[in-house]
C-alpha positions as YAML, in Angstrom:
chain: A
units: angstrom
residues:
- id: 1
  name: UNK
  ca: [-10.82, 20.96, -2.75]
- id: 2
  name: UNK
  ca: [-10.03, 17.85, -4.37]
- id: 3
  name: UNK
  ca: [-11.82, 15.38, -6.19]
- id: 4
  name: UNK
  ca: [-13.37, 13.06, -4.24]
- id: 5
  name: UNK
  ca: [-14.87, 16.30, -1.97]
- id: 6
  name: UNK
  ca: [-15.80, 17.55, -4.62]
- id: 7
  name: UNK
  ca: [-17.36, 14.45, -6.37]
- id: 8
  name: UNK
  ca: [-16.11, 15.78, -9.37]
- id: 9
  name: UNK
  ca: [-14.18, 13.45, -12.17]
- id: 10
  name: UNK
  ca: [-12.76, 17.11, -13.96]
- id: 11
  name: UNK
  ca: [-9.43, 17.73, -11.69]
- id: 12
  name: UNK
  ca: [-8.58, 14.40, -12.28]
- id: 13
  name: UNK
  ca: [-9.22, 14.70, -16.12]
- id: 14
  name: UNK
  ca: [-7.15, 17.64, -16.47]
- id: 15
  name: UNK
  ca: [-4.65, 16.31, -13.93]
- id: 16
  name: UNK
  ca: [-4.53, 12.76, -16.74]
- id: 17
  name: UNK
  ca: [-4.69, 15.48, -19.80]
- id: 18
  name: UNK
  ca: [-1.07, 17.26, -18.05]
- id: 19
  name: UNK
  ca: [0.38, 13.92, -17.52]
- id: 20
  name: UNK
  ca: [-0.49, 12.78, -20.63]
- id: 21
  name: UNK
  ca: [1.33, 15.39, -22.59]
- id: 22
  name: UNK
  ca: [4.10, 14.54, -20.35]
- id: 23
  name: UNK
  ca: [4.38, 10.79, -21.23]
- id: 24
  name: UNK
  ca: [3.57, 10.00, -17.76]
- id: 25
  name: UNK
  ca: [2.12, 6.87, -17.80]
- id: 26
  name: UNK
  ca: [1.50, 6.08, -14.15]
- id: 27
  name: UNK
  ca: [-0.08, 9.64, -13.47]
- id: 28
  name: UNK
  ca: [-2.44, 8.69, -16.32]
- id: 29
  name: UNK
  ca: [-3.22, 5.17, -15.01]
- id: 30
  name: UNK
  ca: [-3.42, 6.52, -11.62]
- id: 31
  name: UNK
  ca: [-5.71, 9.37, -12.37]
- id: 32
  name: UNK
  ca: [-8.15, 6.54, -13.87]
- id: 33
  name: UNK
  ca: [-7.98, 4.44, -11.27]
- id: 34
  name: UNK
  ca: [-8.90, 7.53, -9.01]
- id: 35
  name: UNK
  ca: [-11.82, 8.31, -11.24]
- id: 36
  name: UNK
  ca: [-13.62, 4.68, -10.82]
- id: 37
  name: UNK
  ca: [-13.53, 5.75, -7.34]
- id: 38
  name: UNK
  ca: [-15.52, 8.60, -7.78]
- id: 39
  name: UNK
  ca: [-17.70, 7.30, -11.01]
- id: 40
  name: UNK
  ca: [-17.54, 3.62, -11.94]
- id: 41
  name: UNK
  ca: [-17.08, 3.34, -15.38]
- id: 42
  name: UNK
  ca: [-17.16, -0.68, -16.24]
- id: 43
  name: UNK
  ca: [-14.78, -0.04, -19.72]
- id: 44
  name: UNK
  ca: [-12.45, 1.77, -18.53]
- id: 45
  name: UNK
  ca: [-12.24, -0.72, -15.49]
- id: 46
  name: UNK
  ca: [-11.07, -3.42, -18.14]
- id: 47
  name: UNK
  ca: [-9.00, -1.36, -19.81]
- id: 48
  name: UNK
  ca: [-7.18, -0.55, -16.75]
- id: 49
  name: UNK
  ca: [-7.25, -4.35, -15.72]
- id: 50
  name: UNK
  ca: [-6.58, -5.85, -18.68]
- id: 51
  name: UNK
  ca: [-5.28, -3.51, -21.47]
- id: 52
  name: UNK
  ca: [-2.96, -1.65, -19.59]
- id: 53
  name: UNK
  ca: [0.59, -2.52, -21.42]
- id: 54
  name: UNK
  ca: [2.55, -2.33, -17.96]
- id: 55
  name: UNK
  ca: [2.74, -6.09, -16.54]
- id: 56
  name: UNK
  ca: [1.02, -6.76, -13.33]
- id: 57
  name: UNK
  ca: [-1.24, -3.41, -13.27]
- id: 58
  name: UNK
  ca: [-4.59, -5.01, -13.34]
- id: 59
  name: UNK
  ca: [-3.07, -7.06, -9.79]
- id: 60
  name: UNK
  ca: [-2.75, -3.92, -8.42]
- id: 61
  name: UNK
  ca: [-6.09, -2.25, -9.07]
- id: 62
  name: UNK
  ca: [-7.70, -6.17, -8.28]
- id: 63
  name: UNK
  ca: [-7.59, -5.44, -4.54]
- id: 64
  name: UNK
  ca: [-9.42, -2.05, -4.51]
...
């Protein structure tokens, strides 16, 4: 079962907690974008729009 069946915001967080530990920047990013699907959270929908430090990010995430 994954996250969004689940409506559950932990796989993801321990999915962003592995990739974090890795250095893996777009896991992390993506695994927060993935849990504003499930929970809107309105800060860290700004920090992914406009303090992520990869260029052109927010763009992306603009159009979901």
């Amino acid at each position: 079962m994954n996250a969004v069946e689940s409506d559950s915001v932990s796989p993801l967080l321990e999915f962003r907690n592995r990739a974090e530990r890795l250095n893996h920047w777009p896991s992390v990013r993506e695994a927060d974008f993935l849990r504003l699907t499930i929970r809107f959270d309105r800060d860290l929908f700004d920090h992914l729009y406009f303090g992520t430090p990869c260029g052109g990010s927010g763009i992306a995430y603009a159009g979901h």
